[in-house]
BAFIPA-206308 format. One record per residue (C-alpha): x, y, z; residue in three letters. Coordinates in steps of 0.1 Angstrom, whole numbers, padded with zeros to 4 digits, always signed. Layout:
N
XYZALA...
This chain:
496
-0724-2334-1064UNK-0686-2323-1071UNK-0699-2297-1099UNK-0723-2276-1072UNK-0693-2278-1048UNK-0672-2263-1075UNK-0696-2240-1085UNK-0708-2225-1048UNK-0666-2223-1041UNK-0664-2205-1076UNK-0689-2179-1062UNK-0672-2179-1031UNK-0634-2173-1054UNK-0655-2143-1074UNK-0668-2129-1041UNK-0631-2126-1027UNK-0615-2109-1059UNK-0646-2086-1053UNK-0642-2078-1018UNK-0605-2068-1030UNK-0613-2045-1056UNK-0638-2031-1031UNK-0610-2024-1009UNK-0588-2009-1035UNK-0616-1987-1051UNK-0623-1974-1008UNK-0586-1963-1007UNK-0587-1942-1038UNK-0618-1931-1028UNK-0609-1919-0997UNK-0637-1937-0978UNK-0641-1938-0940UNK-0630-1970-0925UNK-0663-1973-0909UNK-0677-1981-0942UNK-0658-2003-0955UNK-0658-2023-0922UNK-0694-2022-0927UNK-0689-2033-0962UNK-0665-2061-0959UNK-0687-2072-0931UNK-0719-2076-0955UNK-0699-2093-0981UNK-0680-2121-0957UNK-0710-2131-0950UNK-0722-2136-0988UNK-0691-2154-0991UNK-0692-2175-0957UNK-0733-2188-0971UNK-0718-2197-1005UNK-0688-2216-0991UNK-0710-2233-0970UNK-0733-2243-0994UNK-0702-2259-1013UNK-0691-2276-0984UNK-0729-2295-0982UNK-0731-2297-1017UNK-0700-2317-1014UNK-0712-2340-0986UNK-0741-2355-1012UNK-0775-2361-1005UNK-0774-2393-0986UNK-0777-2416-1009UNK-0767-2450-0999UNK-0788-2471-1021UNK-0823-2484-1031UNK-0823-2504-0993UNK-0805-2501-0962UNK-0806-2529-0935UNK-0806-2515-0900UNK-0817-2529-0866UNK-0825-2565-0884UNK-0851-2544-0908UNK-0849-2534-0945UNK-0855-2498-0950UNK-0863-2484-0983UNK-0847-2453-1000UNK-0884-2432-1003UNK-0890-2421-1038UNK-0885-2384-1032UNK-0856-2362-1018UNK-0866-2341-0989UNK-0859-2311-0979UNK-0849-2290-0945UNK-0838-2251-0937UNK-0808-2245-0922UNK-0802-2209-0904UNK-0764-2208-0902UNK-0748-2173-0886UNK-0742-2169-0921UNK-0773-2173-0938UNK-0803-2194-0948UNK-0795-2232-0966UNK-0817-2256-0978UNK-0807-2293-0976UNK-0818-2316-0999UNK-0811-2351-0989UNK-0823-2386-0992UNK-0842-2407-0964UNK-0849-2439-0953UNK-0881-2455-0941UNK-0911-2479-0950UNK-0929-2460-0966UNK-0937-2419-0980UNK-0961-2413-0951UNK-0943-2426-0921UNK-0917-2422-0898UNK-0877-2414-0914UNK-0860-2436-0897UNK-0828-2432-0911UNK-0815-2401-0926UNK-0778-2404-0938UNK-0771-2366-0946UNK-0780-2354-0918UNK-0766-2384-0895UNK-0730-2374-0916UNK-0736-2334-0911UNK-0744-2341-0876UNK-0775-2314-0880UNK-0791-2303-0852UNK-0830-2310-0840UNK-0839-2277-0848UNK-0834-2258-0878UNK-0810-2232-0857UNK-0773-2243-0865UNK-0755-2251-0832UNK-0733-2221-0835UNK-0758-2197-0840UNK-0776-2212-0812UNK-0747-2203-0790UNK-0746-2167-0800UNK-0781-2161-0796UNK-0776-2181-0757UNK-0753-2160-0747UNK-0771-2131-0752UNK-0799-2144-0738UNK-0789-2155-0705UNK-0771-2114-0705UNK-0803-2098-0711UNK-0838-2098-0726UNK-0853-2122-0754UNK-0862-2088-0780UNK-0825-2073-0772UNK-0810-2107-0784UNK-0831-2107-0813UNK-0821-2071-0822UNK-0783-2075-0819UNK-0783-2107-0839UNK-0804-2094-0867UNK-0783-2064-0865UNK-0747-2079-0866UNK-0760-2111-0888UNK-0791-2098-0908UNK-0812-2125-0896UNK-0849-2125-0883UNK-0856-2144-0858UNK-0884-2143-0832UNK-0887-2139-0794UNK-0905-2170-0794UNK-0883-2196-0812UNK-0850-2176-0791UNK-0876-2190-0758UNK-0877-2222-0774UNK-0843-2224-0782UNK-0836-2215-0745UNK-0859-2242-0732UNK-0844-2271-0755UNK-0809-2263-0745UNK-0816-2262-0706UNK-0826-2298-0706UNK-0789-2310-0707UNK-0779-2285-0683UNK-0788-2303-0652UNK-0774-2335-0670UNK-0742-2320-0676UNK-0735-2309-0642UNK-0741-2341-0630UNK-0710-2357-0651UNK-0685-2331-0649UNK-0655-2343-0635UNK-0641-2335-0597UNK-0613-2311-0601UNK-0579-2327-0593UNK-0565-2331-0561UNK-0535-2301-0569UNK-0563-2276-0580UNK-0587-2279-0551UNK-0578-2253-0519UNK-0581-2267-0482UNK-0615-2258-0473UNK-0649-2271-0491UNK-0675-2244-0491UNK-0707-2246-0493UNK-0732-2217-0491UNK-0768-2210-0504UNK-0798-2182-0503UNK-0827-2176-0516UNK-0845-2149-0544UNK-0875-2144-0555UNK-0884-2147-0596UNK-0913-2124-0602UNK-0942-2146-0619UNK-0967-2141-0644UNK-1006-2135-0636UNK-1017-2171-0647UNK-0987-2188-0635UNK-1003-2205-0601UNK-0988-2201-0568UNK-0966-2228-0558UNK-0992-2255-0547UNK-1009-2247-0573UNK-1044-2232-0573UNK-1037-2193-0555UNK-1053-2197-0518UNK-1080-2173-0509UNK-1065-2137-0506UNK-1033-2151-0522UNK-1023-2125-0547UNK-1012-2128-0584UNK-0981-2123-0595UNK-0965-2133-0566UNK-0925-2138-0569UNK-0916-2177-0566UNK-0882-2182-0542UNK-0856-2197-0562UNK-0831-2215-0539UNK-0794-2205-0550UNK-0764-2225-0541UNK-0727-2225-0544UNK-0695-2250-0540UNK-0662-2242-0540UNK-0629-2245-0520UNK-0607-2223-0507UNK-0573-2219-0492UNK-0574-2207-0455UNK-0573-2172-0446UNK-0564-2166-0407UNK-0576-2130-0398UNK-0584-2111-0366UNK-0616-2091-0354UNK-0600-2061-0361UNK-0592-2067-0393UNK-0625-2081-0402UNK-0641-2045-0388UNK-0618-2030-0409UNK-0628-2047-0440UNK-0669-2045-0433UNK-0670-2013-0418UNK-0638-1993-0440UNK-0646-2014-0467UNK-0606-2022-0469UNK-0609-2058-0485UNK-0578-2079-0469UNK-0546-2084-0487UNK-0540-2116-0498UNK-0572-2129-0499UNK-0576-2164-0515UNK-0597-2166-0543UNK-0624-2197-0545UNK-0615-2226-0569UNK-0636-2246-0591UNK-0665-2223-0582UNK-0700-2241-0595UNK-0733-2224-0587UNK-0769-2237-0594UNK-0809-2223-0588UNK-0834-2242-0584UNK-0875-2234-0582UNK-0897-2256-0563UNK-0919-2270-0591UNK-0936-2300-0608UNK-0915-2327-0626UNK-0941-2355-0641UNK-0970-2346-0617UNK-0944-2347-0590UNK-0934-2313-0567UNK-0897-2313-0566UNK-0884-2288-0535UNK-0859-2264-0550UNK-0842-2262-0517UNK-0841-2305-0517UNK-0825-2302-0554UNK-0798-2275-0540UNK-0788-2294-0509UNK-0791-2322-0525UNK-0765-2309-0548UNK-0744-2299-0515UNK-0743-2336-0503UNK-0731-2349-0539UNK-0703-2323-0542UNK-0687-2330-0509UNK-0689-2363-0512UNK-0670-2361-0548UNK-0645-2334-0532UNK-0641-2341-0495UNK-0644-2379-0491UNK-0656-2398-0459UNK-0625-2421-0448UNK-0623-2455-0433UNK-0620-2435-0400UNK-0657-2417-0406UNK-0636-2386-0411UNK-0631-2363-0444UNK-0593-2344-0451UNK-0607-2315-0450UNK-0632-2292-0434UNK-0666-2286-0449UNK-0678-2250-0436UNK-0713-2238-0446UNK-0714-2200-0446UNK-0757-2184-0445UNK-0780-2163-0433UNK-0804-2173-0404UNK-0832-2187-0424UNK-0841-2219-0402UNK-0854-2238-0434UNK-0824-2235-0447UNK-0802-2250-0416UNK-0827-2273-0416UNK-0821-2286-0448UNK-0784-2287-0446UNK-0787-2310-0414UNK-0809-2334-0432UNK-0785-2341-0462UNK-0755-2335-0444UNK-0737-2342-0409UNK-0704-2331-0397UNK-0706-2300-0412UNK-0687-2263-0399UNK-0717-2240-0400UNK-0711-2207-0397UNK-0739-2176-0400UNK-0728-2147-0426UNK-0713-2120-0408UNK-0729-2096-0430UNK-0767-2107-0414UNK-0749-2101-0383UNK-0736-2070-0386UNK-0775-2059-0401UNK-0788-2068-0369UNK-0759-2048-0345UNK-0770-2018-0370UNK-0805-2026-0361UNK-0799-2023-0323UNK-0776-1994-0329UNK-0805-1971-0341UNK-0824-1978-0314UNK-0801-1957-0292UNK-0787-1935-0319UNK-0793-1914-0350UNK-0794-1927-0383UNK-0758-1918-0401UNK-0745-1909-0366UNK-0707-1913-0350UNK-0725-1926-0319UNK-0743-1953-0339UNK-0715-1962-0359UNK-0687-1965-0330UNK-0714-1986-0310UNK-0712-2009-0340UNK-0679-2011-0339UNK-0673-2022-0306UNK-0700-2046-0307UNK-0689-2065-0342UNK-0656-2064-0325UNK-0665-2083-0294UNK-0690-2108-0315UNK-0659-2117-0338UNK-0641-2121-0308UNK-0666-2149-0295UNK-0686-2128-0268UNK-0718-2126-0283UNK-0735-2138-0251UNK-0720-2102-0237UNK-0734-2083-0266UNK-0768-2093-0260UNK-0764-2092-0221UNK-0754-2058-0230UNK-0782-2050-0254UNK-0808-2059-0224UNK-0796-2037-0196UNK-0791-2008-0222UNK-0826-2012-0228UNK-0837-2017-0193UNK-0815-1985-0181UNK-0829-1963-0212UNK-0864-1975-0205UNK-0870-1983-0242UNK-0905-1984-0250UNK-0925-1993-0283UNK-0915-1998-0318UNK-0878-1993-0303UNK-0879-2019-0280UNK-0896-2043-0304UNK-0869-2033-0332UNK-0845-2042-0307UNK-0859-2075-0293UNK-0856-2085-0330UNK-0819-2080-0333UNK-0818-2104-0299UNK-0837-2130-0303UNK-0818-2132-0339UNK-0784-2133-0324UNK-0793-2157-0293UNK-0811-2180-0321UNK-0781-2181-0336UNK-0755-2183-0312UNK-0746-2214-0319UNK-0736-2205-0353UNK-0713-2173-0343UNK-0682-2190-0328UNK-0666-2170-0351UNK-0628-2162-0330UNK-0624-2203-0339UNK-0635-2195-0376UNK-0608-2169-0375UNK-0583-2187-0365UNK-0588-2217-0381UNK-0592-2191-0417UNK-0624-2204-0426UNK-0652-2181-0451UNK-0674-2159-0423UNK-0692-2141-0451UNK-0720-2155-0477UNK-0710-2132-0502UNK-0709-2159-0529UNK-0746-2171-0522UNK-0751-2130-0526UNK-0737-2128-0548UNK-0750-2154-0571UNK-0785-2143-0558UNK-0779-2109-0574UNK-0760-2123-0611UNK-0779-2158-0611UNK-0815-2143-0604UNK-0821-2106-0606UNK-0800-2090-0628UNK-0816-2113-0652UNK-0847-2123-0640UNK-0863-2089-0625UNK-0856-2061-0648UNK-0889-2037-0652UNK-0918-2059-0664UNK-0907-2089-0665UNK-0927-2120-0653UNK-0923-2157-0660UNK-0937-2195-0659UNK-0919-2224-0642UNK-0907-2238-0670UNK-0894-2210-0684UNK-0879-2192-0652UNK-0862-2223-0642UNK-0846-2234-0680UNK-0831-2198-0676UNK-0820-2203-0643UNK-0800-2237-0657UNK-0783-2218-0681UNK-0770-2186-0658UNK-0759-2210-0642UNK-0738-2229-0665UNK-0723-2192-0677UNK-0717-2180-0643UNK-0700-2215-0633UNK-0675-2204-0662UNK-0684-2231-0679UNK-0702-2222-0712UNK-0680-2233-0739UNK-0678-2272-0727UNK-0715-2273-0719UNK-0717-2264-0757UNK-0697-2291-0765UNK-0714-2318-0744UNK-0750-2306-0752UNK-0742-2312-0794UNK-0725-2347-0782UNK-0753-2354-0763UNK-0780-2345-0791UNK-0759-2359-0819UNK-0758-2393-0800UNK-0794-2389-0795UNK-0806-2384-0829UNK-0785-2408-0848UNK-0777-2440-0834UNK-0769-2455-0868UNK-0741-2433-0874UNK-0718-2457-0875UNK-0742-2476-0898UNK-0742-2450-0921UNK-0703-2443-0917UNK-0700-2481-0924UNK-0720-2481-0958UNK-0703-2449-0973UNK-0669-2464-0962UNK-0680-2496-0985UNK-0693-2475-1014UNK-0659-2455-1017UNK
């Protein structure tokens, strides 16, 4: 055991006076640094594979005697070493190690080495795993591959870097569940809460949500993932006419508080165990959990601080939010708003026109002032005195009966003045970095499980919170795969 350590840390000794001469022979030579970046590169990682074969050549091969007693039972040492790959970003290993069991042909039951390595599951090591995550969740399985075997000189395959994805995505919903809440001095004095929904393109076989496609229902039809987001925020008072000034100038406001402790989460509507879980349930769901960790009910029936729900005027969506949660500010995105006032504006006007854009302007103006029952008692008459007739008239009943089905969401001079969020440009923007830029470049198309495991782990990198789901997810695993490492800690401690 101690003379392969010596020997692979011998190799690794010989491969650093090499990498030295190598430097000094590039300076005479007059070599371009490119080279021997390239160079060094090559040979680190020669170096890295045979210093980390010392290192598990110096850990043993598990051998804690012809028996081990564990869970009441006697397990026997089996008669032959076995062995497993490792891919390391260095290299390929093999690890030769004893097990334990009953017998050759069943079940290891308890395998020291690995329990005292804490090896992963898979043959991936859990740093290369990372690296080859965080590629994937930027961009396509086959680029991944590419830059890793590029900067690491490893082959992998599309399919296990899939694989890989899936296994990891099962802790992800686990982990969100026991983060902690964010102390009381880091949270801002609003809890906000706002959600949307985007569409994952599907593959051909993948069946349409209840299953079996319906008569004329076409193949690959995109599956709505619902996409949610928590956060607080400090208060930020404004007027109408700075609000105009921001959406229609594009002059963001000065000052403007940025959102703390941001989480955001997607969710498809799918089977779990024979079971249809609504994504939309699993998101609000979410919502209700999160306030009640953040924003407490009282004694009184009352929370500290105002929870303000900030969307667009999807009714299934309102709908949901009143069913898992009461007492709620809810406010419709300004930005839907202002879509519809644009809508109405080209029925009287030319696209791209002053006209059209100064009637947009007085109308946002008067609807962030609180007199949307004007605007749309306004609308009418312009329509009436115009005599607006056909595809005009329908374009602009649409813009109506939007903002008078909404009404009651649009009380927006109290949101300004009480500085709540009037804009769902979180949700948006988590549609757009959570969903498409991911999920609907050209060609692609996906299965549930697939979509959705990709979806968990966007999630966790756009939450900012990649490096401690790594840590919790090897915890987790390592917990999971060797309960008797203490056993085994217990028997090498005896044996020293």
């Amino acid at each position: 055991m101690i003379l392969a350590q010596e020997q692979e840390i011998l190799k690794g000794q010989r491969q650093y006076e090499q990498m030295a001469e190598f430097v000094r022979h590039a300076s005479r030579d007059e070599r371009p640094i490119h080279e021997v970046e390239r160079g060094l590169w090559d040979q680190l990682r020669e170096m890295g594979l045979n210093l980390l074969a010392g290192f598990v050549a110096g850990s043993g091969d598990g051998d804690l005697g012809p028996t081990l007693e564990h869970q009441g039972r006697t397990l026997n040492r089996l008669k032959h070493t076995h062995d497993r790959p490792y891919v390391s970003v260095f290299g390929k290993l093999t690890i030769t190690r004893h097990v334990y069991g009953t017998r050759e042909t069943q079940k290891q039951e308890v395998i020291p080495l690995d329990a005292r390595l804490d090896l992963p599951e898979s043959h991936f090591s859990y740093v290369l795993q990372d690296w080859d995550q965080n590629l994937c969740v930027k961009g396509p399985y086959d680029e991944a591959r590419e830059s890793v075997e590029k900067m690491l000189g490893l082959d992998q395959s599309v399919g296990s870097l899939e694989k890989m994805n899936l296994e990891m995505a099962r802790q992800a919903a686990p982990f969100f569940e026991q983060l902690p809440t964010p102390p009381a001095e880091e949270q801002g004095a609003i809890v906000v809460l706002t959600s949307d929904g985007k569409g994952v393109p599907m593959r051909k076989d993948e069946p349409a949500k209840s299953g079996r496609r319906k008569k004329g229902e076409k193949a690959n039809k995109k599956r709505m993932a619902c996409v949610g987001a928590v956060y607080t925020i400090e208060p930020f008072v404004r007027t109408a006419d700075d609000v105009v000034d921001e959406v229609m100038r594009k002059e963001a406001g000065e000052n403007r508080p940025v959102p703390r402790h941001k989480q955001v989460r997607a969710e498809l509507t799918r089977e779990i165990d024979g079971v249809e879980v609504n994504g939309k349930s699993v998101i609000f769901g979410w919502f209700k959990q999160s306030v009640n960790a953040l924003n407490p009910i009282r004694e009184n029936g009352r929370r500290d601080k105002p929870v303000v729900c900030v969307m667009d005027g999807e009714r299934a969506l309102w709908k949901m939010l009143m069913t898992f949660l009461t007492g709620i500010i809810c406010i419709l995105d300004i930005f839907h708003v202002l879509e519809r006032v644009w809508q109405a504006a080209h029925c009287f006007h030319p696209e791209g026109s002053d006209q059209a854009r100064e009637f947009v302007n007085q109308r946002l103006k008067r609807i962030l002032e609180g007199d949307v029952g004007r605007v749309i008692g306004g609308l009418k008459q312009m329509a009436t005195k115009q005599n607006l007739r056909g595809a005009k008239l329908k374009q602009l009943n649409s813009a109506i009966g939007y903002l008078h089905n909404n009404r009651r969401f649009m009380k927006y001079d109290e949101y300004l003045a009480a500085g709540y969020p009037i804009g769902s440009g979180v949700a948006e923007g988590a549609c757009r970095h959570l969903v498409k830029d991911r999920m609907e470049r050209t060609g692609m198309r996906w299965v549930v499980p697939s979509a959705q495991a990709m979806l968990d782990l966007r999630a966790v990198h756009a939450s900012d919170k990649w490096e401690e789901f790594q840590d919790y997810r090897i915890n987790a695993e390592s917990h999971r795969l060797y309960p008797y490492k203490d056993l085994v800690a217990s028997v090498r401690r005896q044996a020293a």
